[in-house]
C-alpha positions as CSV (number, residue, x, y, z in Angstrom):
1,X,93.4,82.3,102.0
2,X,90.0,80.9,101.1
3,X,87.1,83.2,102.7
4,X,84.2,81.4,104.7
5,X,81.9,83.9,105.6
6,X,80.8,86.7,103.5
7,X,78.8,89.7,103.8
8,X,75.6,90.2,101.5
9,X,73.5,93.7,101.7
10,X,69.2,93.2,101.9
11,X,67.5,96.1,100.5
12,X,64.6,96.3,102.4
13,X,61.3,99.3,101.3
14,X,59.9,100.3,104.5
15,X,56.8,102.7,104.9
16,X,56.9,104.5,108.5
17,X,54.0,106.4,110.0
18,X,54.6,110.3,110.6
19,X,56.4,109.9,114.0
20,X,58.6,107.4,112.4
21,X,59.7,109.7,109.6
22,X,59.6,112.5,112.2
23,X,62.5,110.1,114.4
24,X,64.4,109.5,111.1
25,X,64.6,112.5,109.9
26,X,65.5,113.7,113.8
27,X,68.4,111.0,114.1
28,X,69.7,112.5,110.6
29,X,70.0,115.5,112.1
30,X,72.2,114.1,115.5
31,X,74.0,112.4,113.4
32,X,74.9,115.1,110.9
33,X,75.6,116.6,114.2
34,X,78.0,114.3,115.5
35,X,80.3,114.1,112.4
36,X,80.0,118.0,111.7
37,X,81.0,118.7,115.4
38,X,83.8,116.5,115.3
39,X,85.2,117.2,112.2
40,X,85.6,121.0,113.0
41,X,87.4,119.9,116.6
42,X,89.6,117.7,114.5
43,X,90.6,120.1,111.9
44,X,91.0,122.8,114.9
45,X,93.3,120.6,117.1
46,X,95.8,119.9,113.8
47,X,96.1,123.8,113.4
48,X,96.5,124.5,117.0
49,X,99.1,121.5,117.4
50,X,100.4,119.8,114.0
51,X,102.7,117.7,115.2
52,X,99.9,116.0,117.8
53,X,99.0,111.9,116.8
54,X,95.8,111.0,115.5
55,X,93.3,109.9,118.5
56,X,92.1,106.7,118.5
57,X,88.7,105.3,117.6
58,X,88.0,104.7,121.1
59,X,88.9,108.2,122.2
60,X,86.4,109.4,119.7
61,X,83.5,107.6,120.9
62,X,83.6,108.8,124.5
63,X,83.5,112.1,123.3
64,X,79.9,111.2,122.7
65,X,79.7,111.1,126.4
66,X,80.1,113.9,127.5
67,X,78.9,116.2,124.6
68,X,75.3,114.3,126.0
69,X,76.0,115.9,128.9
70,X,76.5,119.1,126.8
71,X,73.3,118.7,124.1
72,X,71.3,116.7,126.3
73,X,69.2,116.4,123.3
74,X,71.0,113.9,121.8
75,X,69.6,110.7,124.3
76,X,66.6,111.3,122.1
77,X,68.1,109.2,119.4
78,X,69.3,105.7,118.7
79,X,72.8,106.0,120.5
80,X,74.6,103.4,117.7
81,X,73.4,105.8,115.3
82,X,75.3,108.4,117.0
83,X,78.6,106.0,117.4
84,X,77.9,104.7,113.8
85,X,78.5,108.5,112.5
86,X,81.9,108.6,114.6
87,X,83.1,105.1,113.0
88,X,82.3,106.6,109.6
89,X,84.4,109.8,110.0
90,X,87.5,107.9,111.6
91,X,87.2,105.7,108.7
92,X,87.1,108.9,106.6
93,X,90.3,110.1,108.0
94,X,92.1,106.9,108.1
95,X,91.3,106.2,104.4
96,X,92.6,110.3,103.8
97,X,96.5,109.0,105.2
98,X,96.5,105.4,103.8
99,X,95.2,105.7,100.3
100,X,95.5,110.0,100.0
101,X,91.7,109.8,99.1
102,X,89.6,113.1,99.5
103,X,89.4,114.8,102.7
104,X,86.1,114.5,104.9
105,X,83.8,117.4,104.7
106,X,81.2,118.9,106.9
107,X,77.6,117.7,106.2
108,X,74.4,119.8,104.7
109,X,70.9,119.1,105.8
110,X,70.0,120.1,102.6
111,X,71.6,117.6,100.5
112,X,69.4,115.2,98.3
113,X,70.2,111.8,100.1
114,X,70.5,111.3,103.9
115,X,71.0,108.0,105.4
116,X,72.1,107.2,109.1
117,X,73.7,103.4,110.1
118,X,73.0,101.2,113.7
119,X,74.4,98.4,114.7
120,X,72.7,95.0,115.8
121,X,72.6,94.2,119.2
122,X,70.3,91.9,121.4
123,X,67.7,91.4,118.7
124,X,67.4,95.1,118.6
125,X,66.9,94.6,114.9
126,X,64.6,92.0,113.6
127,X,62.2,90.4,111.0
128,X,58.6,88.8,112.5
129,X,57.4,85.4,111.7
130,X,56.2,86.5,108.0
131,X,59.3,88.5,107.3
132,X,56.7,91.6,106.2
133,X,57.4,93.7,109.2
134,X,61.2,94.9,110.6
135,X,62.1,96.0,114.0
136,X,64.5,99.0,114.2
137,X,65.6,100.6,116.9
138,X,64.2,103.4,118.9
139,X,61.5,103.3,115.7
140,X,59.3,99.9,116.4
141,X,57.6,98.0,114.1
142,X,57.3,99.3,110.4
143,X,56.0,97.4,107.3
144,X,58.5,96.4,104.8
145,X,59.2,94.8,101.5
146,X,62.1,93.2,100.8
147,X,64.3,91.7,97.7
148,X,64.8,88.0,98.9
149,X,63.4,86.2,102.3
150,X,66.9,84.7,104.6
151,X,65.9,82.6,107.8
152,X,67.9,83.5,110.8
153,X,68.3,87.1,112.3
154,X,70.6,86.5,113.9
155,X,73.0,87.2,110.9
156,X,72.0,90.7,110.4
157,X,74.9,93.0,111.7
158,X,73.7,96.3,111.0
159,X,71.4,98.4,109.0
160,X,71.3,101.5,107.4
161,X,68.3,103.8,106.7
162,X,67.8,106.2,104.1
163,X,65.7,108.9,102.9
164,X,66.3,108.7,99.3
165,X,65.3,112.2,96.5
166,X,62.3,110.6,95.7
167,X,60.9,110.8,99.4
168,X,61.2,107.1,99.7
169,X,62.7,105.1,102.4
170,X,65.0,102.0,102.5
171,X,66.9,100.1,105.0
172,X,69.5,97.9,104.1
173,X,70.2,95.2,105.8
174,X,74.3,93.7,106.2
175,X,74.1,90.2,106.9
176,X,76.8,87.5,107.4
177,X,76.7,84.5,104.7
178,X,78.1,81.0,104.4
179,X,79.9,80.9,100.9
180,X,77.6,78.5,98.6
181,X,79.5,77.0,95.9
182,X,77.2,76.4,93.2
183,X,77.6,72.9,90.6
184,X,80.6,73.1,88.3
185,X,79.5,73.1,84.6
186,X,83.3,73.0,83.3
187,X,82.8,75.9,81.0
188,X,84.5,79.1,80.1
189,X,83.8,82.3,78.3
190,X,85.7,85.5,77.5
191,X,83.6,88.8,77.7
192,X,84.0,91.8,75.2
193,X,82.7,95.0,76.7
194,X,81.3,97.6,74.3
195,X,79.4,100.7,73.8
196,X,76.9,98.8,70.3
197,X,76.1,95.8,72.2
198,X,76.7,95.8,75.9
199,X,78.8,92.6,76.1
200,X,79.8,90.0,73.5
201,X,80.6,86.5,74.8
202,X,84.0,84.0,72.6
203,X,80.5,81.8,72.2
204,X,79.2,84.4,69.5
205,X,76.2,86.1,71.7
206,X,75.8,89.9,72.1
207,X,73.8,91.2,74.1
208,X,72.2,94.5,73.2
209,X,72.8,97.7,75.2
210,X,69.8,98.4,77.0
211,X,70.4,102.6,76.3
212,X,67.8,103.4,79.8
213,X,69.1,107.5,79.7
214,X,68.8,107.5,75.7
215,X,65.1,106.1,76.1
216,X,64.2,108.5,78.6
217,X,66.4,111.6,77.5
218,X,63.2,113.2,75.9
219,X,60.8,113.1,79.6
220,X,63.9,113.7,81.7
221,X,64.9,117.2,79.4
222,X,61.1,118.2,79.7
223,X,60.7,117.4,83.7
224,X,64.3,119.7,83.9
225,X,62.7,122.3,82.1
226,X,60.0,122.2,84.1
227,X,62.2,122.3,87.4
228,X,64.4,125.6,85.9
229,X,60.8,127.1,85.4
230,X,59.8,126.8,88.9
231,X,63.2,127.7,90.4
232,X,63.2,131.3,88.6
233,X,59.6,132.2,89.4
234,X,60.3,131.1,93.6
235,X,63.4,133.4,92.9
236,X,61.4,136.3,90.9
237,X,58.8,135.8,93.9
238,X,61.5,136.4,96.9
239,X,61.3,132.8,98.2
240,X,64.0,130.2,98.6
241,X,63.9,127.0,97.2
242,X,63.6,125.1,100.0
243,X,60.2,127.3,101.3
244,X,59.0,127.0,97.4
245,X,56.4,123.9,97.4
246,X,56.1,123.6,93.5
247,X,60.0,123.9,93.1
248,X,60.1,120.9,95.9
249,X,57.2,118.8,94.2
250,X,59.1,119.4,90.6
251,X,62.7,117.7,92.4
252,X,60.9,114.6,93.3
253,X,58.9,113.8,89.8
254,X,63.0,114.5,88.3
255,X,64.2,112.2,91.3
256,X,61.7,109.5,90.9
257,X,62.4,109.2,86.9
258,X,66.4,109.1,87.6
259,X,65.3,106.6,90.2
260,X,63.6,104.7,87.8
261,X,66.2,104.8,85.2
262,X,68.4,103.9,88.4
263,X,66.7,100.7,88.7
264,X,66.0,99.7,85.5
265,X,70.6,99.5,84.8
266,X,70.5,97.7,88.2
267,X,68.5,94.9,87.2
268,X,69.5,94.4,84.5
269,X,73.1,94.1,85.7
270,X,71.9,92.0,88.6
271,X,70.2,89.6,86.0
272,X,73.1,89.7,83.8
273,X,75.7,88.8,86.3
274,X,73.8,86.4,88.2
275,X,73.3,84.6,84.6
276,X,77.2,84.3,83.7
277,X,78.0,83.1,87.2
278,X,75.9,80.5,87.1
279,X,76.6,78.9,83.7
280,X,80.5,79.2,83.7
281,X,83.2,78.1,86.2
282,X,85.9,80.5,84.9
283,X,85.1,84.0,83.8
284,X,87.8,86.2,81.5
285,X,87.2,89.8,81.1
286,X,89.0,93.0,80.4
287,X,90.3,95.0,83.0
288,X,88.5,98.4,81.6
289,X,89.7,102.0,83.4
290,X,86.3,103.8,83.0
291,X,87.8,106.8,85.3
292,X,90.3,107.4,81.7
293,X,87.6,106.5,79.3
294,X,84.1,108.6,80.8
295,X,86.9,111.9,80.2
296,X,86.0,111.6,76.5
297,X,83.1,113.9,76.4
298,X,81.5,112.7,72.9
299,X,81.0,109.3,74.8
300,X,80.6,109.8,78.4
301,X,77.4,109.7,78.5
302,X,76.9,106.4,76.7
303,X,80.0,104.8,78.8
304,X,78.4,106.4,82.0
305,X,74.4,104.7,81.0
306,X,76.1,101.2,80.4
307,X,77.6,101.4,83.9
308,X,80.7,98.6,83.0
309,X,82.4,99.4,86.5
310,X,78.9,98.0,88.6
311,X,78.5,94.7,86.3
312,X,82.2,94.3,86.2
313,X,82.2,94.8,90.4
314,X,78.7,92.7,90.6
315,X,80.3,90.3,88.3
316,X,83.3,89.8,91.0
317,X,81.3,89.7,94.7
318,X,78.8,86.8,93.0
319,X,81.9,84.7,91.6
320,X,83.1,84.6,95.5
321,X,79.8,84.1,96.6
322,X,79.4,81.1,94.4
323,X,82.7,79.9,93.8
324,X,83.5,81.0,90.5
325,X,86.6,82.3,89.2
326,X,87.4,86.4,87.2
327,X,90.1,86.5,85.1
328,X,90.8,89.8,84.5
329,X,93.1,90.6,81.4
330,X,95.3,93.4,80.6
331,X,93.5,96.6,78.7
332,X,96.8,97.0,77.0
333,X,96.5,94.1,75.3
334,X,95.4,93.9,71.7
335,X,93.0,91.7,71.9
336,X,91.1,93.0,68.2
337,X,93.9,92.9,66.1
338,X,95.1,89.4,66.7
339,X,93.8,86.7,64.7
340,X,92.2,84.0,67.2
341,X,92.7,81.5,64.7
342,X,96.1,82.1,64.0
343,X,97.4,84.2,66.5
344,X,99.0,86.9,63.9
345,X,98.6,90.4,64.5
346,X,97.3,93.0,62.4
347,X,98.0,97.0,63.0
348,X,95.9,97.9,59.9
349,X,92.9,97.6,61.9
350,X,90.9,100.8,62.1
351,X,88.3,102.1,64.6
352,X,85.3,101.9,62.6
353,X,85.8,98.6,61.3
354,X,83.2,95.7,62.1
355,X,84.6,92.6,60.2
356,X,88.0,91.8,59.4
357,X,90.1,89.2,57.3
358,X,93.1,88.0,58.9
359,X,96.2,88.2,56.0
360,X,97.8,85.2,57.0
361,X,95.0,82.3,57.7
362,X,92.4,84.4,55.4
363,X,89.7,84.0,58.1
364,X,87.2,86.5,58.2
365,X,86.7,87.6,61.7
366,X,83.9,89.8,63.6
367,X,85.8,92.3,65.4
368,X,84.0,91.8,69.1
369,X,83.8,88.0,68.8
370,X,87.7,87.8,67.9
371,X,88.7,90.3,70.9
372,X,86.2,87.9,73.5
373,X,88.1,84.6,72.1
374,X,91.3,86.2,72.5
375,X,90.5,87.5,75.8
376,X,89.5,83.7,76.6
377,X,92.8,82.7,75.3
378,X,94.8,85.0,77.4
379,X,92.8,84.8,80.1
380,X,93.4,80.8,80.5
381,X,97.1,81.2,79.4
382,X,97.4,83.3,82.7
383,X,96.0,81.0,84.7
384,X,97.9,78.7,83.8
């Protein structure tokens, strides 16, 4: 069934005055609250009564009711935050007995990322005129910078604030789309992923691997070292971390560099992606399982700093955005030992090798351009 509407997230840099950052960081707390509170009544009722159902969404959210009644503290917030957090955690459970994922755990204040969600409602969320200023709720007015400019605001269904390590803060926007098909160009490519070059194309092109944590490996080792330091004198001096104000200043500078290296594999990816959508109408790639291959700990960190699962996943959203087509192909198949010429196979193949000679046809093959043609090949041949 062919999808009409999608959803497309705006990252949005916002700057709020103190008594903004004093309401965020205040509506982190009520919601951390909320989940925390609830999780521990859920996990009591199961071992009081195991053999009770589930309660439903709805049941969850009037809770909030009366525990208002209860903290009375909590009408200080945005209320949708507050329902928000109770969405999240029935999510969280519902997602623990469908697909046996991890089971929802209680919240710290002191972890490095917090982040609270509201929902749209009666323009309670909204760019002005110029777009350089958003409206948020229970917050007002704060300047903003955001990645692309969209027209109506109507389309915005919730937003999401965070305080990231760094000490900056971000909203990101959720907005409903109209699919746009982009021109056909009646082309096709097969992508290799590797670790030398980042991807090679069944056209002959490699692009280089980009290497953002081996470029910065040196700074980031030295800014650690520096953070270690600080964290054994605040513990020689009787203090904790979180009252040490050097240790604190020494997290960001680490936070912002990660943050930069962060960015630096986003955008690229984003360029990347947005690039092979819009030159080719079918796309055929390998279906790579990173979770098998990031266990080898001689490469983990190189397959980890190329990031194949976020192109691969970026590659996918933008080719139903745009109406494109991924074909994904089997990783079991041997794509570089067969000849793309020929089609025979060849075991003797080793590892290491770069460049090849098939026996049979006697054409001499580069290894990552044979595996993307036959990946193409496949790819077409399924579907077919």
């Amino acid at each position: 069934m062919e999808v009409k509407n999608l959803y497309k997230g705006v990252q949005c840099r916002i700057y709020p005055n103190k008594e903004q950052k004093q309401l965020i960081h205040m509506t982190f707390g009520h919601t951390r609250f909320i989940w925390n509170k609830m999780l521990d009544m859920l996990i009591s009722r199961y071992k009081n009564n195991p053999d009770l159902s589930f309660p439903s969404k709805y049941r969850l959210r009037n809770l909030i009711k009366s525990m208002k009644y209860e903290y009375p503290w909590l009408k200080d917030v945005d209320s949708r935050a507050l329902y928000s957090s109770v969405d999240d955690l029935y999510s969280a459970f519902q997602n623990l007995f469908k697909y046996s994922s991890k089971h929802p755990r209680f919240k710290s204040k002191h972890r490095n990322k917090q982040s609270y969600r509201t929902q749209y409602s009666n323009q309670n969320i909204r760019l002005n005129s110029n777009q350089r200023f958003i409206k948020l709720p229970k917050l007002g007015w704060i300047y903003c910078r955001k990645s692309i400019d969209f027209i109506e605001n109507k389309n915005i269904k919730s937003a999401t604030i965070k305080c990231l390590p760094s000490n900056k803060y971000e909203v990101t926007l959720i907005m409903e789309s109209e699919k746009q098909a982009l021109p056909t160009t009646n082309r096709s490519i097969g992508i290799d992923l590797g670790l030398k070059y980042f991807l090679i194309t069944s056209e002959g092109k490699k692009i280089n691997n980009q290497q953002f944590i081996k470029n910065n490996i040196q700074k980031f080792k030295r800014e650690q070292r520096k953070l270690s330091k600080r964290a054994l004198i605040a513990k020689q001096s009787g203090k904790s971390l979180h009252e040490a104000k050097n240790y604190q200043k020494q997290c960001i500078k680490v936070a912002k560099l990660s943050e930069k290296i962060k960015n630096q594999r986003k955008n690229f990816s984003h360029q990347l992606s947005k690039y092979i959508v819009r030159n080719y109408d079918v796309i055929c790639i390998e279906n790579l399982a990173v979770n098998f291959l990031i266990k080898n700990h001689k490469l983990s960190r190189a397959i980890s700093d190329v990031s194949w699962f976020e192109f691969v996943r970026r590659l996918k959203y933008k080719a139903q955005w745009y109406n494109k087509q991924i074909i994904q192909v089997s990783r079991f198949y041997p794509s570089t030992k067969i000849c793309s010429t020929c089609g025979a196979y060849n075991s003797k193949i080793k590892l290491g090798v770069d460049k090849w000679t098939c026996p049979k046809c006697k054409t001499l093959h580069d290894r990552d351009i044979n595996a993307a043609k036959n990946i193409l090949y496949k790819g077409i041949k399924n579907k077919v």
